[in-house]
Backbone as numpy.savetxt, mean C-alpha at the origin, in Angstrom:
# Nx Ny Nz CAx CAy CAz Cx Cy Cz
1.87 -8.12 26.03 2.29 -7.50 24.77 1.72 -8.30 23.61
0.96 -7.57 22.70 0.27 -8.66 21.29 0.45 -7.76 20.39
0.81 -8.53 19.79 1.15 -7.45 18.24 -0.48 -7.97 17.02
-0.48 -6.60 16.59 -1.77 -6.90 15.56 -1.19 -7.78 14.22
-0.84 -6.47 13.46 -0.26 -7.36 12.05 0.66 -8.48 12.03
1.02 -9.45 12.19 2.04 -10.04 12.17 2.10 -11.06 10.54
3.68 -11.69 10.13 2.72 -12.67 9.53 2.30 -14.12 9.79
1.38 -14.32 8.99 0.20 -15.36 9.50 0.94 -16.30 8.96
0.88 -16.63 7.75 0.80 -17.55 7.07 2.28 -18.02 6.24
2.55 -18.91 6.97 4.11 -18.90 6.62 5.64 -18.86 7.56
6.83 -19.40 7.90 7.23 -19.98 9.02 8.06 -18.40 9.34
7.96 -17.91 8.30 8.96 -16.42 8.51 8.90 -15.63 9.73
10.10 -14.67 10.12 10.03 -13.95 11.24 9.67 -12.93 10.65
9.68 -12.41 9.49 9.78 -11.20 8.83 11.00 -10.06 9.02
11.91 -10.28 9.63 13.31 -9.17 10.22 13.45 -9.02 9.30
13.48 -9.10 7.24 14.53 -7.78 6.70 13.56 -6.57 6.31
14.50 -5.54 6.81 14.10 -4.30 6.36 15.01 -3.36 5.63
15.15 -2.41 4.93 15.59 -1.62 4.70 16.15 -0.59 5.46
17.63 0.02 5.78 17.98 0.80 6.79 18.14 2.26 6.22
17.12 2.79 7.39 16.77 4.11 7.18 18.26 4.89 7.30
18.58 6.15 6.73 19.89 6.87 6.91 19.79 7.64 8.07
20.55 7.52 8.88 20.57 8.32 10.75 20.42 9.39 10.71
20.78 10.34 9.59 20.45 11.82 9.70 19.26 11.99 9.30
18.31 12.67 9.81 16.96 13.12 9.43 17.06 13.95 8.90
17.80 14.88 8.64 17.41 16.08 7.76 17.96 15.84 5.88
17.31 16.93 5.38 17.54 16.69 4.33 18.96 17.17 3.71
19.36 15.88 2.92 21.10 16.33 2.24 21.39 17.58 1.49
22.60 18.09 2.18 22.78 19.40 1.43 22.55 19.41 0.09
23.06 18.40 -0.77 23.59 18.15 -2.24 21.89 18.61 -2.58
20.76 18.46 -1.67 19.89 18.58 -2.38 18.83 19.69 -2.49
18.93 20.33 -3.82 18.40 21.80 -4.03 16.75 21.92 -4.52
16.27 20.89 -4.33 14.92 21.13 -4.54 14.03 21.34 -3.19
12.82 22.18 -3.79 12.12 22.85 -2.59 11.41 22.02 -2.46
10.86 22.11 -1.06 9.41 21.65 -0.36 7.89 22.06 -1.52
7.86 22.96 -1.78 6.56 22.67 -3.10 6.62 22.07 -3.86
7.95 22.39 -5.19 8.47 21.55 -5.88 8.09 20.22 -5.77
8.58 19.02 -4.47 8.12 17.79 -4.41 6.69 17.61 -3.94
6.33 18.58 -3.47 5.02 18.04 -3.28 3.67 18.57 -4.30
4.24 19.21 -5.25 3.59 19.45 -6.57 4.15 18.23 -7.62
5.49 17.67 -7.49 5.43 16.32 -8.12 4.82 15.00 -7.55
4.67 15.20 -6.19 3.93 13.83 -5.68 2.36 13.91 -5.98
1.55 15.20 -6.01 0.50 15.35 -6.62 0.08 14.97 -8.15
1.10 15.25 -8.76 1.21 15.27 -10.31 1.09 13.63 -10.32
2.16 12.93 -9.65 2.18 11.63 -10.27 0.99 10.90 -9.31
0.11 11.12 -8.04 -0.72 10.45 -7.53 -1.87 10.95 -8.61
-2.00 11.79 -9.72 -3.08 11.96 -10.70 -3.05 11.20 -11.86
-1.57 10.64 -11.97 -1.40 9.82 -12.79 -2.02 8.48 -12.54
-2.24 8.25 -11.13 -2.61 7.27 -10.78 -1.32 5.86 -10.36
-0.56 6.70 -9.51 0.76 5.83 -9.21 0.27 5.63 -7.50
0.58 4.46 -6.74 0.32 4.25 -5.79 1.35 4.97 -4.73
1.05 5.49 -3.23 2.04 6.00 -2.72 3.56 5.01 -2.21
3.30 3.95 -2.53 4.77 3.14 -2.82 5.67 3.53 -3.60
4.84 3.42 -4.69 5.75 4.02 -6.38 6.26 4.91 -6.61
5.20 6.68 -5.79 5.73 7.55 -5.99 7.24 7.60 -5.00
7.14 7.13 -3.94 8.27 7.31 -3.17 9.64 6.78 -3.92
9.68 5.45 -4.62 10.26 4.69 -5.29 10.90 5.83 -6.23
9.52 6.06 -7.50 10.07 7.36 -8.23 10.56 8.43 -7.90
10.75 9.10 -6.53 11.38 10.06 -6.28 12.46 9.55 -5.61
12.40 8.37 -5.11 14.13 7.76 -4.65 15.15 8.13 -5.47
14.51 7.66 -6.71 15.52 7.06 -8.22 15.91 7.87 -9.01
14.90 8.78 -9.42 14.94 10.03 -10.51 15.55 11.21 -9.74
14.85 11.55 -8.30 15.23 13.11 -7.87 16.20 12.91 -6.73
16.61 11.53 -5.77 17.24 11.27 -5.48 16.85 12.20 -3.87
15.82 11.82 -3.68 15.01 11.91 -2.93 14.40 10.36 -1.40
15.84 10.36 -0.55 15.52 9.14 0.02 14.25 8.80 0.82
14.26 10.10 1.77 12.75 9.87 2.77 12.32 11.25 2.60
10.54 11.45 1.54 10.13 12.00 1.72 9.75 13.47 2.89
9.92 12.05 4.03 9.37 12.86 5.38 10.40 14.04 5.47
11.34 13.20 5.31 12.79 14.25 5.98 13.08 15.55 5.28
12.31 15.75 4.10 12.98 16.70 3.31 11.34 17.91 3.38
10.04 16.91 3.38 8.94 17.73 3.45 8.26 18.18 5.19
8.41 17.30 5.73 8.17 17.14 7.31 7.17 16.65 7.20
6.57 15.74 6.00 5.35 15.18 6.46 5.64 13.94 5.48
4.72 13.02 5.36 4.86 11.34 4.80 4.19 11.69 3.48
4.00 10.68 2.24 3.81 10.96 1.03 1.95 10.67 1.26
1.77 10.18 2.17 0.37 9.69 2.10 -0.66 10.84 2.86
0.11 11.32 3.84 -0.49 12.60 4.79 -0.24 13.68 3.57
0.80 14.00 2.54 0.69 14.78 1.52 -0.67 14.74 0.91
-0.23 13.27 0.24 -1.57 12.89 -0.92 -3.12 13.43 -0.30
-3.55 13.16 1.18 -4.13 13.84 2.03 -4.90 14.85 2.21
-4.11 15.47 2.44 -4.05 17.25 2.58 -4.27 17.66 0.73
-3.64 16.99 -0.21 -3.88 17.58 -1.16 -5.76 17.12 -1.88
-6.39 16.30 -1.19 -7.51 15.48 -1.69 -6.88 14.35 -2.65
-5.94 13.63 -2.83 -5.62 13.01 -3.77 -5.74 11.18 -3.14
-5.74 11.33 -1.97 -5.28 9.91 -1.48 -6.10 8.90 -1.75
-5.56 7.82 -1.95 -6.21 6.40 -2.33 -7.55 5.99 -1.65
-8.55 5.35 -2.38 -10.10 5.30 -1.43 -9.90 4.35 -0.74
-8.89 2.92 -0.86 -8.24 1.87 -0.33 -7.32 2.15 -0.06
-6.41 2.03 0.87 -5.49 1.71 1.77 -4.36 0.82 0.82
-3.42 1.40 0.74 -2.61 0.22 -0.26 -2.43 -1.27 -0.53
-1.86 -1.32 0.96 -1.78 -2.96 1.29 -3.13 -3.76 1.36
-4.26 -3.24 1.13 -5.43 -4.07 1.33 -5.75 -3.62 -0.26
-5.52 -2.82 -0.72 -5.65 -2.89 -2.27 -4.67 -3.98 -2.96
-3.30 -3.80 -2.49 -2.79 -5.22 -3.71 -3.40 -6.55 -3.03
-3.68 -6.89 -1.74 -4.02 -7.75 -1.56 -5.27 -8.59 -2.20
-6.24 -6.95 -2.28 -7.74 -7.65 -3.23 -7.14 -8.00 -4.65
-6.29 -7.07 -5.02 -5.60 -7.36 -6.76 -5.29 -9.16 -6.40
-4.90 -9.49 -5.38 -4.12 -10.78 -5.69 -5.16 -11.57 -5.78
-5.94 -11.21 -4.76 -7.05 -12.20 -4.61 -7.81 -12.63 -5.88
-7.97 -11.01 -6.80 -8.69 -11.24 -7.74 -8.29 -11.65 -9.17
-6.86 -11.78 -8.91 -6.30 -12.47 -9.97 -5.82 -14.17 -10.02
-5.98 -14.36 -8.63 -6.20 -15.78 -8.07 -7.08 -16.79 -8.86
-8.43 -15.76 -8.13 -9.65 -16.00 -8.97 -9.86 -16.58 -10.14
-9.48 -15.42 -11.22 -9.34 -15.39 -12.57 -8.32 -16.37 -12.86
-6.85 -16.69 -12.60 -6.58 -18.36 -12.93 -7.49 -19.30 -12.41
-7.94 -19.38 -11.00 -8.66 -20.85 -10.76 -9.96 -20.98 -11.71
-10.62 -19.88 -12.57 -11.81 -19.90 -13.39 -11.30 -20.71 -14.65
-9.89 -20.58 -15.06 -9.34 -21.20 -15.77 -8.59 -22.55 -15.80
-8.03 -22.93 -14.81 -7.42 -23.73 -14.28 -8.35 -24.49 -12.45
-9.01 -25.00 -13.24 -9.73 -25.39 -12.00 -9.23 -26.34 -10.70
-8.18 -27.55 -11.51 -7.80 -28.24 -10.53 -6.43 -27.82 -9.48
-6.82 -26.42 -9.83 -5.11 -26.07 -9.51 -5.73 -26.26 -7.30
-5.54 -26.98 -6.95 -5.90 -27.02 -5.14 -5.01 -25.99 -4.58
-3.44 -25.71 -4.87 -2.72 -25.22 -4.13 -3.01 -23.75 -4.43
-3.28 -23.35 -5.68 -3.84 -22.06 -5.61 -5.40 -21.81 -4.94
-5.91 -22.79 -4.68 -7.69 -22.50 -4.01 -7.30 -22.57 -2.53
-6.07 -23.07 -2.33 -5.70 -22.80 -0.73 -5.19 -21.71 -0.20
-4.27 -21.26 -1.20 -3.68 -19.78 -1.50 -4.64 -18.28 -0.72
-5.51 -18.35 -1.79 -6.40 -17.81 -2.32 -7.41 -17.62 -0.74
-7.56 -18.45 -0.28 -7.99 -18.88 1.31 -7.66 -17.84 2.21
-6.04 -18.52 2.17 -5.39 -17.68 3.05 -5.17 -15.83 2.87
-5.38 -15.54 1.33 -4.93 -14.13 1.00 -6.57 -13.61 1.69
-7.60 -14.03 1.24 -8.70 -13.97 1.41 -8.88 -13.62 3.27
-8.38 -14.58 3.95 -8.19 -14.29 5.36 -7.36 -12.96 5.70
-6.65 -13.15 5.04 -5.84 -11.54 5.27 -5.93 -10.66 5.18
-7.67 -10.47 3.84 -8.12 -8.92 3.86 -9.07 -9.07 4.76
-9.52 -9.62 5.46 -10.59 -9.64 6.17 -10.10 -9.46 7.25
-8.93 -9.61 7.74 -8.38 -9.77 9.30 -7.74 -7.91 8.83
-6.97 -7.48 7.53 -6.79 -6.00 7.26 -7.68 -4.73 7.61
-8.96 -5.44 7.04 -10.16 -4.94 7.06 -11.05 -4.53 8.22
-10.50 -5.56 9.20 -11.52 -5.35 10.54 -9.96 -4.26 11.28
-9.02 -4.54 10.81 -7.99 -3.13 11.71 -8.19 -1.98 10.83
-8.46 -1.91 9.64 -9.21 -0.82 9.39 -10.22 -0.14 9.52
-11.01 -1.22 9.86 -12.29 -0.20 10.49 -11.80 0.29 11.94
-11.50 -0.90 12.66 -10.93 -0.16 14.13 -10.44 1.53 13.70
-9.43 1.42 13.10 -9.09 2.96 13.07 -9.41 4.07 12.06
-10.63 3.43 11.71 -11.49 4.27 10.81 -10.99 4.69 9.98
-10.30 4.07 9.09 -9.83 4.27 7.58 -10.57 3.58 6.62
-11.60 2.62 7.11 -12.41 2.18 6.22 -14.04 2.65 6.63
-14.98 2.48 6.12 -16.28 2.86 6.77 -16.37 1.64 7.39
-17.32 1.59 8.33 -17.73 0.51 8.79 -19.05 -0.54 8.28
-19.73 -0.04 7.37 -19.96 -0.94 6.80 -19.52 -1.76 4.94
-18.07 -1.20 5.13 -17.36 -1.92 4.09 -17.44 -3.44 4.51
-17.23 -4.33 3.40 -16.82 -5.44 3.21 -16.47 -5.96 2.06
-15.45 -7.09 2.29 -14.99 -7.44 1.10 -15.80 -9.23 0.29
-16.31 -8.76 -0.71 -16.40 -10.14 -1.10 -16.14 -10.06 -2.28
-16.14 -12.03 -2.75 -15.11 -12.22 -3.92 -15.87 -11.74 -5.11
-17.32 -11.28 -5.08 -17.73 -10.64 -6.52 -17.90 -9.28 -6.79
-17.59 -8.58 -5.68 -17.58 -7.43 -5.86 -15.52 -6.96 -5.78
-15.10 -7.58 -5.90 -13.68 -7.98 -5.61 -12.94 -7.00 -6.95
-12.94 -7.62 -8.39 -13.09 -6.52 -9.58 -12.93 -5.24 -9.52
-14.17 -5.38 -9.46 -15.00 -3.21 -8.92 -14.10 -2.56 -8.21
-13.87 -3.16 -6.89 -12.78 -2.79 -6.19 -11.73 -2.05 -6.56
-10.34 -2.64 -7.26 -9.75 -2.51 -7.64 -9.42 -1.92 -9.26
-10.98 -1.84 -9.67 -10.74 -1.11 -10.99 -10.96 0.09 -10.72
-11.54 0.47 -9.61 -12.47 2.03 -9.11 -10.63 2.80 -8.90
């Protein structure tokens, strides 16, 4: 048994999670349709909100706990199907953001060591992201990440 993602760097087990609600279906109390949300998850992925956020924003505002349960499909297989979805993968997108804001203090702050070690390790983590993304072909295969094209990345 080997698990892929785990975390690396750091003594943590990772166990907290958030507990999903046991009923799968969607709550009576709630009167909005299946287009309805998925004409607002479109609307706000044009805004340019990540599919974290939108879920977040429909937690809070429409009171909307799990997407899935109420549409029968995930916010990202939405975004999807509608052409809207992210050209990066989320978690390997904030990860380049970190990286590249790493960067941009150590250009400033040069002697900072504990951030150039940091920075190492985040750096290892898109690259180890990156090669399980190509495995399952969510990335092309001849993507790669380096630290000067790193920017671009994340401004695209």
């Amino acid at each position: 048994f080997s698990q892929n993602m785990v975390r690396m760097h750091g003594p943590g087990k990772g166990k907290a999670a958030s507990a999903l609600p046991f009923r799968r279906t969607p709550p009576t109390w709630l009167k909005t349709t299946t287009r309805d949300i998925v004409k607002t998850i479109v609307e706000m992925a044009k805004k340019g909100l990540p599919p974290s956020m939108i879920g977040t924003q429909l937690r809070d505002s429409m009171g909307i706990a799990q997407v899935k349960n109420v549409t029968g499909r995930k916010i990202l297989r939405l975004l999807k199907h509608n052409g809207q979805a992210p050209d990066l993968p989320e978690d390997l997108y904030c990860l380049i953001k970190r990286a590249v804001n790493m960067r941009k203090h150590l250009d400033r702050n040069r002697r900072d060591v504990d951030t150039k070690y940091r920075l190492i390790l985040v750096e290892s983590r898109i690259h180890r992201l990156a090669r399980y993304y190509k495995r399952v072909k969510a990335l092309p295969p001849t993507w790669k990440y380096e630290a000067a094209n790193g920017p671009s990345l994340i401004a695209a």
